[in-house]
C-alpha positions as CSV (number, residue, x, y, z in Angstrom):
1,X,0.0,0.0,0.0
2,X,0.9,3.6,-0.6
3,X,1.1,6.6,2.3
4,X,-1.5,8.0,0.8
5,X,-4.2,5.6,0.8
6,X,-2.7,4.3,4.2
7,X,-3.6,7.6,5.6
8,X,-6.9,8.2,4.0
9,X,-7.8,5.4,5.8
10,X,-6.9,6.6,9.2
11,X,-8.9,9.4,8.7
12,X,-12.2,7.2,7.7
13,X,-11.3,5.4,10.7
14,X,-10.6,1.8,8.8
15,X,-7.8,0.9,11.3
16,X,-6.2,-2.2,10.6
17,X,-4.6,-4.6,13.5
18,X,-1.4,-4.7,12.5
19,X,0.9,-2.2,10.6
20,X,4.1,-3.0,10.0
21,X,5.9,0.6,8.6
22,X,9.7,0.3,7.9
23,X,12.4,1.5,5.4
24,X,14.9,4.5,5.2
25,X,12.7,7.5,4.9
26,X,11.4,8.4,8.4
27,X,8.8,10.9,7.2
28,X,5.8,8.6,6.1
29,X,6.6,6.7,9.0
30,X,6.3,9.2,11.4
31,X,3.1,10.5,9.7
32,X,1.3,7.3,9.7
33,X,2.4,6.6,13.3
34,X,1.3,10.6,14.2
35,X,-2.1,9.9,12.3
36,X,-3.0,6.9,14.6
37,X,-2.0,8.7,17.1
38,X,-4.4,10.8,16.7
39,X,-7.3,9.1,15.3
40,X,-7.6,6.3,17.1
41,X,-8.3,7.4,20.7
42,X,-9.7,10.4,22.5
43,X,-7.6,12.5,24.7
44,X,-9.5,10.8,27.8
45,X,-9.3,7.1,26.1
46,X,-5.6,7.4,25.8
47,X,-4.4,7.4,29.4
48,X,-6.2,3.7,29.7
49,X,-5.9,2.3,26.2
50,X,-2.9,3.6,24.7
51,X,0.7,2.6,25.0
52,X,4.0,4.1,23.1
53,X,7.5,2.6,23.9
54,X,10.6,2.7,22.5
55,X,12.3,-1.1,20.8
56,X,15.6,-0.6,23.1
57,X,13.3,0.2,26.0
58,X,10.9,-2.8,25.9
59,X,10.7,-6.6,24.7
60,X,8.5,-8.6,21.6
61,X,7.0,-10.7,25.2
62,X,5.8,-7.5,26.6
63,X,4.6,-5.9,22.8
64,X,2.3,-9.7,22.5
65,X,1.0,-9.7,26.1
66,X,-0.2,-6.3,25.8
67,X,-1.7,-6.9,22.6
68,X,-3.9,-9.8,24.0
69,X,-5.4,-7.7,26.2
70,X,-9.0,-6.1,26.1
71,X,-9.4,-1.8,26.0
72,X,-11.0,-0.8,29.5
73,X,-12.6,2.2,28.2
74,X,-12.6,2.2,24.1
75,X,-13.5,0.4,21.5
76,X,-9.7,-0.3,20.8
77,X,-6.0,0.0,22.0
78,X,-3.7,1.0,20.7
79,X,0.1,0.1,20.9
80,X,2.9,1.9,19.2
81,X,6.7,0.9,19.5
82,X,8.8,3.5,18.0
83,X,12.4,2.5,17.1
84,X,10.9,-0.9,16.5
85,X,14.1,-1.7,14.7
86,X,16.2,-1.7,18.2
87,X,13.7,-4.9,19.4
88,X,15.1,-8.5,19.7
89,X,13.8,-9.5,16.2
90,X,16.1,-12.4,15.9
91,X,15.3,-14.0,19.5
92,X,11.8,-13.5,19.8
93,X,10.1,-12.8,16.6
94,X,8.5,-16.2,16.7
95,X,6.6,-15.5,19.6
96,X,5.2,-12.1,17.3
97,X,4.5,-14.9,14.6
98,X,2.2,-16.6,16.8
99,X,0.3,-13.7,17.4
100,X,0.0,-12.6,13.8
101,X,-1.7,-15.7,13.1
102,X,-4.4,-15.2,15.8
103,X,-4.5,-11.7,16.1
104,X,-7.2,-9.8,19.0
105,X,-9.5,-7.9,17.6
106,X,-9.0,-4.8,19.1
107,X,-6.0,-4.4,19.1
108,X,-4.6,-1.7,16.6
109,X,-0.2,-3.2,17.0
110,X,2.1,-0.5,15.3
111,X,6.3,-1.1,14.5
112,X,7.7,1.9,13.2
113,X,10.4,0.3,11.9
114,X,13.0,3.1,10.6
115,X,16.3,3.6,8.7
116,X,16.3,0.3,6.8
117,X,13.9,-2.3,5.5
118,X,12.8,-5.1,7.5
119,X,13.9,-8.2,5.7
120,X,11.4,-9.0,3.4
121,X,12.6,-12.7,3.2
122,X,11.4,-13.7,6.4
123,X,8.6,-15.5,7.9
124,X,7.3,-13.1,9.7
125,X,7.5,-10.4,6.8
126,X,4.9,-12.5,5.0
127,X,2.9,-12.4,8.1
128,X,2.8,-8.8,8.5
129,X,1.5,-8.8,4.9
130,X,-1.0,-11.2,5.3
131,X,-2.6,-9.8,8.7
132,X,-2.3,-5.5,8.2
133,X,-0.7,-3.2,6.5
134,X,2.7,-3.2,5.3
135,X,3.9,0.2,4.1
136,X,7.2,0.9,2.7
137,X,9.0,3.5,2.8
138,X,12.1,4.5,0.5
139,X,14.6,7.0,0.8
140,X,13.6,9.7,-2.1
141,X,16.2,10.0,-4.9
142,X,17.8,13.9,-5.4
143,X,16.4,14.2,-8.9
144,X,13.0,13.3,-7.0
145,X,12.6,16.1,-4.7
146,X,11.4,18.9,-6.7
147,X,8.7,17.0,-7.8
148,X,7.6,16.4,-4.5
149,X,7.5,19.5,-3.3
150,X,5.4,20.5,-6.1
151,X,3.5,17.9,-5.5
152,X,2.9,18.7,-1.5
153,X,1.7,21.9,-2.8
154,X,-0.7,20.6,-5.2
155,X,-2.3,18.1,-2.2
156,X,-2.5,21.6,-0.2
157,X,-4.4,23.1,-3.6
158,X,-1.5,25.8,-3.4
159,X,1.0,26.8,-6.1
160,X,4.7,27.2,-6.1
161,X,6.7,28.5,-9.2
162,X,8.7,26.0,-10.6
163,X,12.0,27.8,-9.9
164,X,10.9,28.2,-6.5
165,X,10.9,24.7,-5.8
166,X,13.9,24.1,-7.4
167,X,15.5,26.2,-4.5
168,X,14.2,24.3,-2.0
169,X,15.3,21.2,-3.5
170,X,18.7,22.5,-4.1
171,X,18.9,23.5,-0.5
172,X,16.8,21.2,1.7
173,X,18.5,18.2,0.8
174,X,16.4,14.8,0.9
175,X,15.4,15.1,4.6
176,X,11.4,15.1,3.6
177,X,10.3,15.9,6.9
178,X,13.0,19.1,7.2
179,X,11.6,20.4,3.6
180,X,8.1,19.6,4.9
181,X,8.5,22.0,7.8
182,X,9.6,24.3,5.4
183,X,6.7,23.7,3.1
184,X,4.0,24.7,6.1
185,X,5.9,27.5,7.1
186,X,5.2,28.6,3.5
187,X,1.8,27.8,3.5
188,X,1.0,29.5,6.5
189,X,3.5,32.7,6.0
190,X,1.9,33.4,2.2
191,X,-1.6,34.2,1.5
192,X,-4.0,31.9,-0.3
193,X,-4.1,33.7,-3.3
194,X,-0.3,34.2,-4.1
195,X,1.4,31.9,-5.8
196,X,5.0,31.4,-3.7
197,X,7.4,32.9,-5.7
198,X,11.7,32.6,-5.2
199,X,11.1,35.9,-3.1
200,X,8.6,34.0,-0.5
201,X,11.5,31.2,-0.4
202,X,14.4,33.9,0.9
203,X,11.9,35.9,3.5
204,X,11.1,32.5,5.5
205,X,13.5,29.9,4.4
206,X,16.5,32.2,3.8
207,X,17.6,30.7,0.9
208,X,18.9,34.4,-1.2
209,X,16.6,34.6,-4.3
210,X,19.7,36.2,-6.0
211,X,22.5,34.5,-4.6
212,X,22.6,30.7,-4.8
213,X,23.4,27.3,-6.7
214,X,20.4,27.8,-9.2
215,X,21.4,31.2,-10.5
216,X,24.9,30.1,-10.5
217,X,24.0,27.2,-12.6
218,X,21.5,29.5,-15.0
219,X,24.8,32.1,-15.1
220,X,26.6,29.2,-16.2
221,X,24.4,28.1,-18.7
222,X,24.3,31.5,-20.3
223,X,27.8,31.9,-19.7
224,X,27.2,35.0,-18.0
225,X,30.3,35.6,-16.5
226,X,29.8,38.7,-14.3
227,X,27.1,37.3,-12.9
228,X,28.5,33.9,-12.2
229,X,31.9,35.4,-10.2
230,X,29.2,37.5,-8.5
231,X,27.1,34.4,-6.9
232,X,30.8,33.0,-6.6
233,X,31.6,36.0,-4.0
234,X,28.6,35.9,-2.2
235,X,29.2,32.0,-1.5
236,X,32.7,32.7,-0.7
237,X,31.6,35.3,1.7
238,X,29.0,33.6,3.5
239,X,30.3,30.2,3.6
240,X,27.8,28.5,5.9
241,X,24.7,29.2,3.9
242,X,26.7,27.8,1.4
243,X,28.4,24.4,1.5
244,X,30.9,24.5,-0.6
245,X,30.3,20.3,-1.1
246,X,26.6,21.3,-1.5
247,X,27.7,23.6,-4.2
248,X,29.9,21.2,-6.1
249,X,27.3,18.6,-5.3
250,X,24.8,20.2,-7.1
251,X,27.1,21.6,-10.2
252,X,27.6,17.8,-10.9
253,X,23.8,16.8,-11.2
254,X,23.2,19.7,-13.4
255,X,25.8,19.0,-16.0
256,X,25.0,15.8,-15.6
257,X,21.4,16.5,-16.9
258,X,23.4,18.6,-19.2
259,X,25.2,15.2,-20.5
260,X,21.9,13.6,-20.2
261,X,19.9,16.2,-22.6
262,X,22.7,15.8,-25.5
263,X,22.2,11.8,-26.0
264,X,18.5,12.2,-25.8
265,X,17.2,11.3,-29.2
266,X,14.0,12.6,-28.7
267,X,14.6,16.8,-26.8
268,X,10.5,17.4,-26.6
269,X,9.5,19.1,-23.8
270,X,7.4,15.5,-22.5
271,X,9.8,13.1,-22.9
272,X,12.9,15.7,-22.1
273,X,11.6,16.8,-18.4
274,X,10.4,13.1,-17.7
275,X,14.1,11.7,-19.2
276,X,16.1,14.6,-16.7
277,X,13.8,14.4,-14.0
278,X,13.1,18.5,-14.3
279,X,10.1,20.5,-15.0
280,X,9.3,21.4,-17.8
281,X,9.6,25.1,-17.1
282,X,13.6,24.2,-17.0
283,X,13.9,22.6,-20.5
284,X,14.8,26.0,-22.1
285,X,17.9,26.5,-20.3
286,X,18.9,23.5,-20.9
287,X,18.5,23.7,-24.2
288,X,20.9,26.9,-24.0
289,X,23.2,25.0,-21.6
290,X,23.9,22.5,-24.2
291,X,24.8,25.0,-26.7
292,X,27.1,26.6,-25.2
293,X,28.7,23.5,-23.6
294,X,29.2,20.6,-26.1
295,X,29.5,17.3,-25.4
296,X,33.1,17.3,-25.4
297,X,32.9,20.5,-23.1
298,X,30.1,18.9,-20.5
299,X,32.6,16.4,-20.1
300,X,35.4,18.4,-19.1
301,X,33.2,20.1,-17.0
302,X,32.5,16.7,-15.2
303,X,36.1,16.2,-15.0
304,X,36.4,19.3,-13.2
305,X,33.5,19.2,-11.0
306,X,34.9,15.5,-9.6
307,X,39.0,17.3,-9.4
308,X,37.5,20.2,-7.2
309,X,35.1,18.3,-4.9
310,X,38.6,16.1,-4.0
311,X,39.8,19.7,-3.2
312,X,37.1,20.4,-0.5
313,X,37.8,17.1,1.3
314,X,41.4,18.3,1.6
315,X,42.7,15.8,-1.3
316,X,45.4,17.7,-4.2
317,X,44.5,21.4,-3.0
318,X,47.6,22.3,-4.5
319,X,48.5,26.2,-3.4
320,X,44.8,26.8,-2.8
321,X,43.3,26.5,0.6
322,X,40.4,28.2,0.9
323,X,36.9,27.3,-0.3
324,X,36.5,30.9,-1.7
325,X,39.3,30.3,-4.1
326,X,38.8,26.7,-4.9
327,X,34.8,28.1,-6.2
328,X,36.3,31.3,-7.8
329,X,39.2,28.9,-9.9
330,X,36.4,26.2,-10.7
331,X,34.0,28.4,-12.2
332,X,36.9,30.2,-14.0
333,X,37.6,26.4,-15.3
334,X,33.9,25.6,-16.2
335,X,33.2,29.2,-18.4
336,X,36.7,29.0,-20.3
């Protein structure tokens, strides 16, 4: 099952008895484990039917003795082990099995199983399956999080420009519940009836609508070189907001899409943004990217990008120490 249809559910009220959530993205779990929370009891049910503990903290004996029982003052209990990957899986998982197999009624049995998969080959896997829900959930790719972001924003019926979005996927990183703090902040901060423009992201994410990786990478595809070394000093001047790894990080993906959009046989706008993994909104500046950087260009480009990034882990700096002037002599590399 997806997160979506898992929590639709939750908010009908279709509880299942089991739910087994694992994998290396903590987000869903947390917001399926947050939505029972909620749902499931009343503030007054919840100091008699309701118990949260921690895997290191507790035992699979205690989780199946507790699940037996009856609610005293509901029409369920529920039980919610957080950190479920810290229980004795190997040692007492059997006696879990047993219960699977003749599960109680009423009892609503969550693992929020996080930062890895359970092991799908097992017994008890198949069990999960067979008796509740089994929700997966996978670590989102880089090239992944713009789209979900615009995609958050389309479930809130709000809308976010394109190259908004791809700030905060340039800067947020992959950490889903970090960006979707980020994303209610906006919600909230920004009236209805605006769309959230790059200017909304610098007031109350302060990401500088002027002054980071994605105009330095539109600079670069126009080979617009005063305006490229100007981002370049504002990084090398405020060196925290600006990561020099993230940078470099960042640089590679694009002229990697850059590489990408050369070989693609067919360049239309549908099959181009689904092939790069962009928006369509992008596909003209990539367009302009690749002719001003041929193939044979893109891949010297590469080169470089891979050269420096060994520079900012302290590997063949040569006479250059500092991060401001291993930026400044990369992008002098990348526009000549």
């Amino acid at each position: 099952m997806n997160a979506s249809t898992v929590f639709a559910d939750i908010k009908k009220r279709k509880f299942s008895p089991v739910y087994l959530l694992h994998g290396e993205e903590s987000y869903y779990i947390d917001l399926i484990s947050d939505a029972l929370e909620e749902q499931v009891l009343d503030d007054a049910q919840k100091g008699f039917d309701q118990s949260i503990w921690y895997g290191k903290d507790t035992s699979l004996v205690n989780v199946v003795n507790a699940a037996k029982r009856y609610p005293m003052m509901s029409d369920h209990q529920l039980i919610l082990i957080k950190e479920a990957q810290d229980l004795k899986w190997k040692t007492e998982e059997d006696l879990l099995l047993k219960y699977l197999e003749h599960l109680t009624p009423t009892t609503i049995l969550v693992f929020a199983y996080k930062h890895n998969k359970f092991d799908k080959r097992k017994k008890i896997y198949k069990a999960f399956e067979k008796s509740g829900v089994v929700l997966e959930s996978p670590k989102l790719y880089e090239n992944k999080v713009g789209e979900w972001i615009m995609e958050q924003f389309r479930v809130a019926q709000r809308q976010i420009h394109p190259q908004a979005a791809a700030m905060m996927a340039d800067y947020l990183g992959t950490d889903l519940s970090k960006i979707a703090n980020e994303i209610n902040k906006l919600i909230l901060n920004v009236p209805k009836e605006q769309e959230i423009q790059p200017l909304h992201i610098e007031q109350n994410i302060g990401i500088s609508k002027d002054f980071n990786v994605f105009e330095l990478q539109s600079a670069l595809a126009k080979r617009n070189v005063v305006k490229a070394m100007q981002i370049v000093d504002y990084f090398a001047s405020n060196p925290k907001s600006n990561p020099l790894p993230v940078v470099i990080g960042n640089l590679g993906n694009y002229f990697t899409k850059i590489l990408k959009y050369h070989y693609l046989p067919d360049k239309s706008p549908q099959v181009a943004s689904k092939q790069l993994g962009v928006h369509a909104f992008f596909l003209k500046e990539y367009e302009m990217a690749a002719r001003n950087f041929n193939r044979k260009k893109t891949f010297e480009v590469i080169h470089h990008l891979s050269t420096y990034d060994l520079k900012t882990k302290g590997l063949d700096v040569g006479p250059f120490t500092e991060n401001g002037e291993i930026i400044r002599e990369l992008v002098f590399k990348i526009l000549n």
